[in-house]
C-alpha positions in Angstrom: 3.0 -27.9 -12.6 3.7 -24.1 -13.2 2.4 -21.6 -10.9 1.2 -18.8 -12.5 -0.9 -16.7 -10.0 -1.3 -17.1 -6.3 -4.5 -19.8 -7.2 -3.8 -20.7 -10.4 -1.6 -22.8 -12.0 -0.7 -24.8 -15.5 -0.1 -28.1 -16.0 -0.3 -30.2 -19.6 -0.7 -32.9 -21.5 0.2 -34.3 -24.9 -3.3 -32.5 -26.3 -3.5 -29.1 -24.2 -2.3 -27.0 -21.3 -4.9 -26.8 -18.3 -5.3 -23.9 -16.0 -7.2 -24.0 -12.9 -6.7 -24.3 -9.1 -4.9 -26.7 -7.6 -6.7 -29.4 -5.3 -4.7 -32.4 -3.2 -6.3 -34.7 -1.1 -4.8 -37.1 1.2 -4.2 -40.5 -0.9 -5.2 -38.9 -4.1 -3.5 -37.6 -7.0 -3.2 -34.1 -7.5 -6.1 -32.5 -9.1 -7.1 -29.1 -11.2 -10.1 -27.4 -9.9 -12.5 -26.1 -12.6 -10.0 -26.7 -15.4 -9.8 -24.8 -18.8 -7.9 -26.0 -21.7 -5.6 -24.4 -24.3 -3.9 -25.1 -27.2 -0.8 -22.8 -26.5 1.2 -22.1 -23.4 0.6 -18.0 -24.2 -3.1 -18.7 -24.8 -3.3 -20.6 -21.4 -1.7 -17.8 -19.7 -3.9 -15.3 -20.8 -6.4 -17.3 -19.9 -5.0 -17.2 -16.5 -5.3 -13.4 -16.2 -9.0 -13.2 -17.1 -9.5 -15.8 -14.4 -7.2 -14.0 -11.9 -9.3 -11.1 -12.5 -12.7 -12.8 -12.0 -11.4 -14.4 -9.1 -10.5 -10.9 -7.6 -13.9 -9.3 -8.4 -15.4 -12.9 -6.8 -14.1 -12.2 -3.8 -13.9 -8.7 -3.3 -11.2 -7.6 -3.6 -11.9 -5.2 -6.3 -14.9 -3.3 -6.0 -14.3 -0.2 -8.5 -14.2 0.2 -12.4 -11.2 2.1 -11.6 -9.7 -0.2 -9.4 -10.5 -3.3 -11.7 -8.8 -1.3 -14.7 -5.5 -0.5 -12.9 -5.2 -4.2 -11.5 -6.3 -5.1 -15.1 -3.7 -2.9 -16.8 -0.9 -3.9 -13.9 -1.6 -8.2 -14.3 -1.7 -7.2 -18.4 2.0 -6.0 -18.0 3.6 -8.9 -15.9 1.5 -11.6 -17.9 3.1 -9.9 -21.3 6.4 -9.8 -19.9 6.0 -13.6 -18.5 4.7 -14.4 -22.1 6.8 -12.7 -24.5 9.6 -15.5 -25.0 6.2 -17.8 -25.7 5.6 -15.6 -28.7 8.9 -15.0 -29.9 9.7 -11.5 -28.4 
């Protein structure tokens, strides 16, 4: 398991990576909340960034255009530099 965000992380499988939200329960295996699935390690990070996003309009922590575009712009930039390896650069 890779943590990507605070809430999100990336696990896989020999057909896809899955993002989501990490869920344990006592006597259970560890889970992924609301899962999404990807065919590339890049494309599931991005993924993770619109997610991150939607989570941070969800709960209100953005409440601005402006504020959503500079937290937009600012996650773009650390999610391109965590990515760039994954595509070669």
């Amino acid at each position: 398991m890779i943590q990507l965000t605070e809430k999100l992380v990336m696990t896989a499988d020999k057909h896809c990576y899955i993002v989501g939200e990490p869920k344990q329960r006592p006597g259970r295996p560890f889970e992924i909340k609301e899962p999404k699935y990807y065919s590339t390690a890049a494309q599931a990070v991005q993924g993770a960034l619109y997610t991150a996003m939607r989570q941070s309009v969800e709960d209100g922590s953005i409440t601005t255009l402006q504020d959503f575009i500079k937290e937009l712009e600012r996650r773009h930039s650390e999610f391109q530099a965590m990515i760039a390896p994954l595509n070669g650069g």
